[in-house]
C-alpha positions as CSV (number, residue, x, y, z in Angstrom):
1,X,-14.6,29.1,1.4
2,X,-13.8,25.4,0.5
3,X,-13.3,24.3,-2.8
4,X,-16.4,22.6,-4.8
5,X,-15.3,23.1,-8.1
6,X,-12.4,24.9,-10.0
7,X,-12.3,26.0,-13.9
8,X,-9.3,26.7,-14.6
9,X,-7.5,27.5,-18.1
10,X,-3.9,27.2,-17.4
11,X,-1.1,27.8,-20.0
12,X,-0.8,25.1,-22.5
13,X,-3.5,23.5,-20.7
14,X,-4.4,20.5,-23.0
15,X,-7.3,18.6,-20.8
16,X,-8.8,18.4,-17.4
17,X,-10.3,15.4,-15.6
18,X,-12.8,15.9,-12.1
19,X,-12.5,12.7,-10.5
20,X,-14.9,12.7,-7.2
21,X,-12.9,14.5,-4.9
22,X,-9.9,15.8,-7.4
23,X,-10.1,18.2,-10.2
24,X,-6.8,17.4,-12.7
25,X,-5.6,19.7,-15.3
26,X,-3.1,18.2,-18.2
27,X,-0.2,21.1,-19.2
28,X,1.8,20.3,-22.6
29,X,0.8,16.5,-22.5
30,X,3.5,16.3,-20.2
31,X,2.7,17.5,-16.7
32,X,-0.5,16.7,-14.3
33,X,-2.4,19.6,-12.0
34,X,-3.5,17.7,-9.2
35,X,-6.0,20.2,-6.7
36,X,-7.9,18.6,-4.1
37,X,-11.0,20.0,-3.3
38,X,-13.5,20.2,-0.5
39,X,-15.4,17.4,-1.7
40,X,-16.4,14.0,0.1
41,X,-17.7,11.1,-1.2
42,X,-19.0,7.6,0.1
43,X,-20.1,4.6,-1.7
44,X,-18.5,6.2,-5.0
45,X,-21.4,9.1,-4.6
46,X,-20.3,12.7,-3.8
47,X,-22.2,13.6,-0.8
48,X,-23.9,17.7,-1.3
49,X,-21.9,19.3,1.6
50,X,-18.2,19.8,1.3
51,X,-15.5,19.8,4.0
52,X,-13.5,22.7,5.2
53,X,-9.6,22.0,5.4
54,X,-10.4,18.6,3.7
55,X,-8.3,18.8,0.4
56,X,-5.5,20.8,2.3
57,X,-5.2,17.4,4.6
58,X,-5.1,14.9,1.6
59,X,-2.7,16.6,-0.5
60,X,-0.2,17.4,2.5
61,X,-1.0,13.4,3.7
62,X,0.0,12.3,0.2
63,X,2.8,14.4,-0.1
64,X,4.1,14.0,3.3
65,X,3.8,10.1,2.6
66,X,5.3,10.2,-1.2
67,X,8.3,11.9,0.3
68,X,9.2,9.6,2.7
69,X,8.6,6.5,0.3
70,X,10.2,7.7,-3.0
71,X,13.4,5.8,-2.5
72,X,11.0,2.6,-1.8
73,X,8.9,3.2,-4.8
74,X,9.2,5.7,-7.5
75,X,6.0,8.4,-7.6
76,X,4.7,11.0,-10.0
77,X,5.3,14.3,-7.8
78,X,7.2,17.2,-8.7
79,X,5.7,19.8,-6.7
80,X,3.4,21.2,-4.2
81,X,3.4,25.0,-5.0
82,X,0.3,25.3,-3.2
83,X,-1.7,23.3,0.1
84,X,-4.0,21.9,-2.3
85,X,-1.9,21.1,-5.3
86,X,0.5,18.9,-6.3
87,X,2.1,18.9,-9.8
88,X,3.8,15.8,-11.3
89,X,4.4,13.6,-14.2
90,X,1.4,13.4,-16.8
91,X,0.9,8.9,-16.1
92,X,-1.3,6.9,-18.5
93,X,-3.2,5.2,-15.2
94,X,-3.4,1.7,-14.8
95,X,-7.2,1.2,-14.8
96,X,-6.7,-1.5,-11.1
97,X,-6.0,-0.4,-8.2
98,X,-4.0,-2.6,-6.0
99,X,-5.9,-2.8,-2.3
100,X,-4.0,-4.5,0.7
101,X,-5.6,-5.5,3.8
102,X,-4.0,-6.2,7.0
103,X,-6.8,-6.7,9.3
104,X,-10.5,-8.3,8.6
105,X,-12.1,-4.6,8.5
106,X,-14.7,-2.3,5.9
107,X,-15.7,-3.9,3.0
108,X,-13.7,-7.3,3.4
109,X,-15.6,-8.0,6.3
110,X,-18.9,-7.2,5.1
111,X,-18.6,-9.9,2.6
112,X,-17.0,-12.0,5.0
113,X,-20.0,-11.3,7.4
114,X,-22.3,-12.4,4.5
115,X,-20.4,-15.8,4.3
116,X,-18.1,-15.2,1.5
117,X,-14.3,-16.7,2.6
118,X,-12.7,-15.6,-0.6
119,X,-12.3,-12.2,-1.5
120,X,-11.1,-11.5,-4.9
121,X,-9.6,-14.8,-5.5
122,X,-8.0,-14.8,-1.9
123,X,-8.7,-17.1,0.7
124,X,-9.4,-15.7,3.9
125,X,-9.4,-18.1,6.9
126,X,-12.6,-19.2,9.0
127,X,-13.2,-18.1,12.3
128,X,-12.4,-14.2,12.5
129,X,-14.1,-11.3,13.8
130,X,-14.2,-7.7,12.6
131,X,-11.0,-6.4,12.8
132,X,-9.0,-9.5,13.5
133,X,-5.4,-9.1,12.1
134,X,-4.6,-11.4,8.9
135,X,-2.1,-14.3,9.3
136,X,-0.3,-12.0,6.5
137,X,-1.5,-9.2,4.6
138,X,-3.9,-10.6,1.8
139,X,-4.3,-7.9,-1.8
140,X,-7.6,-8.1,-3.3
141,X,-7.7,-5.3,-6.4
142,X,-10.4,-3.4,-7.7
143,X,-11.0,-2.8,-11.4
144,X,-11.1,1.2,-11.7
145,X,-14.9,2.1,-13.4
146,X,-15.1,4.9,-15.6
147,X,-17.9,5.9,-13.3
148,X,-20.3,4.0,-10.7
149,X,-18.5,1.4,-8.3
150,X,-15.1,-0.2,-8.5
151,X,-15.6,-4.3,-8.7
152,X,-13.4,-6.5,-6.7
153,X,-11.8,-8.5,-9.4
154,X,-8.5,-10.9,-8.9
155,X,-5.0,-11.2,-10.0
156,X,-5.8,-14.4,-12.3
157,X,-8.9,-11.9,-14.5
158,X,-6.5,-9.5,-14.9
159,X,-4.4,-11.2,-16.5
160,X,-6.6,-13.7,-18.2
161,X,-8.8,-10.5,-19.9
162,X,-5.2,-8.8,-20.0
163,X,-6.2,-5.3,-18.1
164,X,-2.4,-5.5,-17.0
165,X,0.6,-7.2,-18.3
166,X,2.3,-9.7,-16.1
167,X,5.2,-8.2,-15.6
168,X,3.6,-4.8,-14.4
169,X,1.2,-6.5,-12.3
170,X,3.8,-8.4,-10.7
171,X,5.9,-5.4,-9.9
172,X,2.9,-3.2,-8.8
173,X,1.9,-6.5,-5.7
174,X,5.6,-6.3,-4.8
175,X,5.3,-2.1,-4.4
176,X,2.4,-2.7,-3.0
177,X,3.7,-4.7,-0.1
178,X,7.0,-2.6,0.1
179,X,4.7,0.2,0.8
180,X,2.2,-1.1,3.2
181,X,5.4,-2.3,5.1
182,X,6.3,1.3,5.4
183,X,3.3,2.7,5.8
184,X,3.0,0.6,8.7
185,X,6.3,1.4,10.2
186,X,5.6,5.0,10.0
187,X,1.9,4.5,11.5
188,X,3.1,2.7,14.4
189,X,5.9,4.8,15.3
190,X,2.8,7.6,16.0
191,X,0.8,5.2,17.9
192,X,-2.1,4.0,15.0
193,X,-2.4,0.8,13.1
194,X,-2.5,0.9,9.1
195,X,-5.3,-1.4,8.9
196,X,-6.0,-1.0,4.8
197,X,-5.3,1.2,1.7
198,X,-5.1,0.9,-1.7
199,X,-2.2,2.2,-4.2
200,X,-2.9,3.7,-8.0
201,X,0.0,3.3,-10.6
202,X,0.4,4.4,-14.0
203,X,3.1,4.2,-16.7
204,X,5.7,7.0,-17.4
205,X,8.0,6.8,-20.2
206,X,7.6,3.0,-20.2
207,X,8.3,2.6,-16.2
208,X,5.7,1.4,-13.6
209,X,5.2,4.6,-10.8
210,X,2.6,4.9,-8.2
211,X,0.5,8.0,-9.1
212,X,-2.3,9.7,-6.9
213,X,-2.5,9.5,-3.2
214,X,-0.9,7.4,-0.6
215,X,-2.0,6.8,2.9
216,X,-4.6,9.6,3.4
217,X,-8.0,8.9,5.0
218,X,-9.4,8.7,2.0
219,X,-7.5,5.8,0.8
220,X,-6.7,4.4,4.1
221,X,-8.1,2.9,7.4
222,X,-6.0,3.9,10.3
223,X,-6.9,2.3,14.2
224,X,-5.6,3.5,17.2
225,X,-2.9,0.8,18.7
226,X,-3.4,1.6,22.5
227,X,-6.0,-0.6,23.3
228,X,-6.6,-2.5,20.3
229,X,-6.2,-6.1,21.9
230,X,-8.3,-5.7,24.9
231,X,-11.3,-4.0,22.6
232,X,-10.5,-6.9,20.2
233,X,-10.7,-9.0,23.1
234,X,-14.3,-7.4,24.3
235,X,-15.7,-7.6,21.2
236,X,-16.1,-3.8,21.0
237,X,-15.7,-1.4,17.9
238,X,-12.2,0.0,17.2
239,X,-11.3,3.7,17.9
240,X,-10.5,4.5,14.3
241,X,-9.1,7.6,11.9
242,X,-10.5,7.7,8.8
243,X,-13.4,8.0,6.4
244,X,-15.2,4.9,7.8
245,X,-17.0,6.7,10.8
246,X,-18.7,9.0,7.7
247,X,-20.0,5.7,6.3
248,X,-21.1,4.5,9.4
249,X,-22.7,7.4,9.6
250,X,-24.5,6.8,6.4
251,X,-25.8,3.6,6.9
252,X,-27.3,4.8,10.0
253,X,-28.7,7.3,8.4
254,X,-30.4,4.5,5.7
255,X,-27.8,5.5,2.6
256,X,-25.3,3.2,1.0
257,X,-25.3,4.3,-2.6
258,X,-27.7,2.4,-3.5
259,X,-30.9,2.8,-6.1
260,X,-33.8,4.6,-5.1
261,X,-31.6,5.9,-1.4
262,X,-30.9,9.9,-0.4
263,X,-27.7,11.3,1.4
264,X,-29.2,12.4,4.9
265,X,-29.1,15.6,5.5
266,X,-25.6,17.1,6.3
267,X,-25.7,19.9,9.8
268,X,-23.5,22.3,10.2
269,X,-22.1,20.3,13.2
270,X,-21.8,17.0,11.4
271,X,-19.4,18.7,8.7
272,X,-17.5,20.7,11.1
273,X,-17.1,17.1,13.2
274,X,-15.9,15.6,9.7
275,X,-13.2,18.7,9.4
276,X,-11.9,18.0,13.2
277,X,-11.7,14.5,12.4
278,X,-9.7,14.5,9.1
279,X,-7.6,17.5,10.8
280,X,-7.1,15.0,13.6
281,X,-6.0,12.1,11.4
282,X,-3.3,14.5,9.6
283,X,-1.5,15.3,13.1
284,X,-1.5,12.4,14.4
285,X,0.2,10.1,10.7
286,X,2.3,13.0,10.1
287,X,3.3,14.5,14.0
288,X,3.6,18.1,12.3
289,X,1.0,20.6,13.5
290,X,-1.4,21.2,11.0
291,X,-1.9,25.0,9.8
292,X,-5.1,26.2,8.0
293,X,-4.4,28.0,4.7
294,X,-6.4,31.2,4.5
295,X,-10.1,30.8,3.1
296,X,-10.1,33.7,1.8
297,X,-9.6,34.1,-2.1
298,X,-8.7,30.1,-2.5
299,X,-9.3,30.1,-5.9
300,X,-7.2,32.9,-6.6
301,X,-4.3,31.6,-4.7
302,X,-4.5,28.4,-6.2
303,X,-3.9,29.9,-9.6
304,X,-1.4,32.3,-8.7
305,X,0.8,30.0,-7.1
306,X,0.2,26.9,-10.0
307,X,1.2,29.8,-12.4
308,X,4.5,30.5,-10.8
309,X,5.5,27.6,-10.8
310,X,4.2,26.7,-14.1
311,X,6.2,29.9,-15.3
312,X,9.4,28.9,-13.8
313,X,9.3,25.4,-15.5
């Protein structure tokens, strides 16, 4: 069965935080209990069906992507006892988080579409279509909301109301780019395009680390390279992996989070397409074959194995 919700009550278990798709359990004050669940969300709502496979993908994604980049950038993981789980470093979060944009895609160019030419305090040049790359890639941040919608907020308010220190912020645009770099190397060795993501940090024992997720298709937009020009060139949409073709989806449908709108109704199908889809996405950024942890019993598993390792600690 796929994971909705989990209440656990670990040893030493000292808090838990369910974010919209991730359930995170605090051991000692010292360690963090990351499970990724089933759930899907869009336009910061949590839509009522959840995904098979779904949290398996992001938390192999993640860790597949935090291995290969912890010499670039030091991250929070420890561990993944478990196909849903990773355990790591207890962070206090940086409430920004630190989007990069290579290409003119998603949100950006809605409000480009709408007239705006800066984003976020950035200026973004005249003349571009949908999906156009950027001269160079441009970071507009997000302020992270307790709950409700990020806000697009730049560099020069978070310093001026003092969210982040200079000196952190500084060092958390140059990881930023260091990893996007990478992240793009790795894409385009498999054949796709890293077309946006965004990076969370937090602070451990004084030291700037990325924390969360990195490059999954929840956090990131991914095109397909072969034929990107000549659909560029034709004006025509971009074969795509990620989340995106669920918010298309959406606003077909006549929802995009706002006041007064309700999530279409989710068929049987249309999940199982989501599950192929994000399935898809992990074989083709990671090249490994991607096997299906039992269904059976998740929960159970998921404590057994976050017990062992919590025992051995």
């Amino acid at each position: 069965m796929p994971i909705t919700t989990t209440n656990f009550n670990f040893p030493g278990q000292t808090a838990v935080y369910k974010g919209k798709v991730r359930d995170v359990y605090t051991i000692d004050n010292k360690l963090m209990v990351m499970i990724a669940s089933d759930r899907i969300s869009a336009f910061d709502v949590i839509l009522p069906r959840p995904i098979p496979y779904k949290g398996q993908v992001l938390n192999q994604v993640a860790q597949h992507f935090m291995q290969a980049t912890k010499h670039i950038v030091p991250n929070w993981v420890l561990a993944s006892p478990d196909p849903v789980v990773t355990i790591g470093k207890l962070c206090e979060p940086v409430r920004v988080e630190m989007v990069i944009r290579g290409y003119l895609s998603g949100h950006a160019w809605r409000e480009y579409s709408a007239g705006k030419r800066i984003l976020c305090g950035v200026q973004m040049p005249d003349g571009m279509k949908e999906n156009d790359k950027f001269p160079e890639p441009i970071i507009t941040p997000a302020s992270k909301a307790e709950e409700g919608h990020d806000e697009d907020v730049s560099s020069e308010e978070i310093l001026g109301k003092g969210i982040v220190a200079e000196e952190d912020y500084l060092l958390m645009e140059k990881y930023t780019r260091l990893l996007f770099q990478r992240g793009t190397e790795m894409a385009a060795v498999k054949g796709l395009i890293l077309v946006d993501t965004k990076y969370e940090f937090g602070k451990s024992d004084g030291e700037i680390i990325l924390i969360d997720e990195i490059h999954t298709p929840d956090s990131s937009r991914y095109f397909y390279a072969d034929g990107y020009a000549e659909r560029q060139a034709r004006g025509e949409k971009q074969k795509q992996l990620s989340k995106e073709f669920v918010r298309e989806w959406l606003i077909a449908n006549g929802f995009q989070g706002k006041e007064g709108q309700t999530v279409p109704e989710m068929s049987d199908e249309w999940v199982n397409a989501i599950s192929e889809r994000y399935i898809e996405l992990y074989e083709y950024v990671t090249g490994n074959k991607f096997e299906k942890a039992p269904q059976e019993n998740v929960l159970e598993r998921v404590e057994r194995n976050v017990l062992e390792y919590l025992e051995r600690q």
